[in-house]
C-alpha positions in Angstrom: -50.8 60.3 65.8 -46.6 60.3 65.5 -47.3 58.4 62.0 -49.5 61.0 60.9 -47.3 63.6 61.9 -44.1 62.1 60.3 -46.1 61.1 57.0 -46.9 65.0 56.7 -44.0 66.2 57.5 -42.4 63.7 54.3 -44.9 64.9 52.3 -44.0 68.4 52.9 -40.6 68.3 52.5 -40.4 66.4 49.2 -40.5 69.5 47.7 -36.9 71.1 49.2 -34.9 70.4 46.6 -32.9 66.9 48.1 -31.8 64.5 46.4 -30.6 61.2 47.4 -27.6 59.7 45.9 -25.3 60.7 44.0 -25.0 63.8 41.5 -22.5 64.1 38.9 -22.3 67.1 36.4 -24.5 66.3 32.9 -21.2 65.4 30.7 -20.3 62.7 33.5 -23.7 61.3 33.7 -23.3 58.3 31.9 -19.5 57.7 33.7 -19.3 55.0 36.2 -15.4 54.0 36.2 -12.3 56.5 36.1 -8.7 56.1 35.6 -6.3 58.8 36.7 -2.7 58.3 34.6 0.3 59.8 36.1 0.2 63.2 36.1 2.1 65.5 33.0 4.4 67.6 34.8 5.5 71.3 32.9 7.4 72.9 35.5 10.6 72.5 36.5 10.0 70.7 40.3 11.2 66.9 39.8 9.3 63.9 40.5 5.6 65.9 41.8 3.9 63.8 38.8 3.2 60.7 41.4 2.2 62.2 44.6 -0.2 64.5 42.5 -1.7 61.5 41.3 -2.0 59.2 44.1 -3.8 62.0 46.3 -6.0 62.7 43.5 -6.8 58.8 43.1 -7.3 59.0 46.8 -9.4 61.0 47.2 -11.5 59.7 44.5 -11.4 57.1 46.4 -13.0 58.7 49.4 -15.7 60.3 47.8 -16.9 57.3 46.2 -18.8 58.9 42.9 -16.6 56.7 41.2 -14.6 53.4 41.0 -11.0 53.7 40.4 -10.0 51.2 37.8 -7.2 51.0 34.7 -7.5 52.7 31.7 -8.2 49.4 29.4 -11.2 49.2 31.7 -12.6 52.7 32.8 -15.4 54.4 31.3 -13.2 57.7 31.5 -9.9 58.5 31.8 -8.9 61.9 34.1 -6.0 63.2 32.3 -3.6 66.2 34.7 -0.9 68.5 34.1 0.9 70.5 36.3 1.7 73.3 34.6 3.0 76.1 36.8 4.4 76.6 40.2 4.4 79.8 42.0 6.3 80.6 45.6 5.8 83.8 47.0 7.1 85.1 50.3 4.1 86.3 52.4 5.9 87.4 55.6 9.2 88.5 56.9 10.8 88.0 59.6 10.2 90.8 62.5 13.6 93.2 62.7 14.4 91.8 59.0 12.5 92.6 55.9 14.9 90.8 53.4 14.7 87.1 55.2 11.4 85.5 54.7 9.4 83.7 57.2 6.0 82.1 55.3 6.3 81.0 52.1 3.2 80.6 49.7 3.2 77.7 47.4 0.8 77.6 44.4 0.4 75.0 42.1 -1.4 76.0 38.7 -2.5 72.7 36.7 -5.5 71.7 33.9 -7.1 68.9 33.8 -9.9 67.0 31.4 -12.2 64.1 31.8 -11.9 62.2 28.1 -14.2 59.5 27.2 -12.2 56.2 26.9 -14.5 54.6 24.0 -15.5 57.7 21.6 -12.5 60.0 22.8 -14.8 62.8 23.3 -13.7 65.5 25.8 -16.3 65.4 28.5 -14.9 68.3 31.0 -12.0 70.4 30.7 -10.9 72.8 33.1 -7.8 74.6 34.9 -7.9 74.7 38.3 -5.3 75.9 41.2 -4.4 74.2 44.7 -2.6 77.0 47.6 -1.0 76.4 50.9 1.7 77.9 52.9 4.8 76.9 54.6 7.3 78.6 57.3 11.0 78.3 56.7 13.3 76.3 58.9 16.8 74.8 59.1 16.4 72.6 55.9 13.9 74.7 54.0 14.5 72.5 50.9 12.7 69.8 52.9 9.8 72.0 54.7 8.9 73.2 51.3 9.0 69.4 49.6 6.6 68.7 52.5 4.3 71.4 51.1 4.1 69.8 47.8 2.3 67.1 49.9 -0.7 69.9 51.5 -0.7 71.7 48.0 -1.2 68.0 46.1 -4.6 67.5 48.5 -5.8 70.9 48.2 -5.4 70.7 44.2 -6.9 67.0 44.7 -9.9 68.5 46.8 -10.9 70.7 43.6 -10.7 68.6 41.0 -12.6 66.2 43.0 -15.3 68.4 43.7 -15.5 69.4 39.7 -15.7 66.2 38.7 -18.1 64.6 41.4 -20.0 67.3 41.8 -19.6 69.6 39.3 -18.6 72.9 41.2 
């Protein structure tokens, strides 16, 4: 009786629309290996071109759609550039409106997935990671610990393009 329940129950729900597996976006479909180079940076924030990288390549790494190797070897190769950054006070402190007490810290960048054999462009997009930050004694280093939070957000997204395709 439970076996015939559970076999109708499959049967049923075949239908819903879930797939097991993996599901990468069409253009990635035939992509098994990535690389991810150092990032390019265009703003004027020093030595961000590593960490960006290495929490992208880490959380590629988590995800698991694909295998992290070099670029002689890769099926693809995830080219970055940071291209913009944007702080922004968001509030003041109480009693005083000209000192600032949250900072906002964006991070504007483009990326695209290029095939390593034929060179074709296979996804190409600009994307944008946020985060936020209070100020302190050494804001110089609270705000260089930001670049840490705004590297995984902008490592989440690109992530979930290129795995997932959204």
């Amino acid at each position: 009786m439970k076996f015939a329940l559970f076999f109708c129950a499959a049967v049923l729900l075949t239908g819903c629309g879930y797939k097991l597996g993996e599901i990468r976006p069409t253009p990635m479909r035939s992509v098994r290996t990535l690389a991810v180079p150092t990032f390019k940076n265009k703003s004027y924030e020093p030595r961000l071109e590593v960490l960006f990288a290495d929490t992208l390549v880490k959380r590629l790494q988590l995800d698991g759609t694909y295998e992290i190797l070099n670029e002689e070897k890769a099926d693809a190769i995830l080219y970055c550039t940071i291209d913009k950054i944007e702080r922004r006070a968001l509030r003041s402190v109480q009693n005083n409106v000209l000192a600032t007490s949250e900072f906002g810290l964006r991070v504007f960048a483009t990326y695209e997935v290029q095939d390593r054999v034929t060179g074709a462009i296979l996804i190409t997009s600009k994307v944008q990671g946020n985060t936020t930050f209070f100020s302190g004694n050494d804001l110089q280093t609270i705000e260089r610990q930001a670049f840490s939070n705004v590297a995984a957000d902008l490592a989440d997204i690109i992530t979930g393009e290129v795995a997932e395709g959204w």
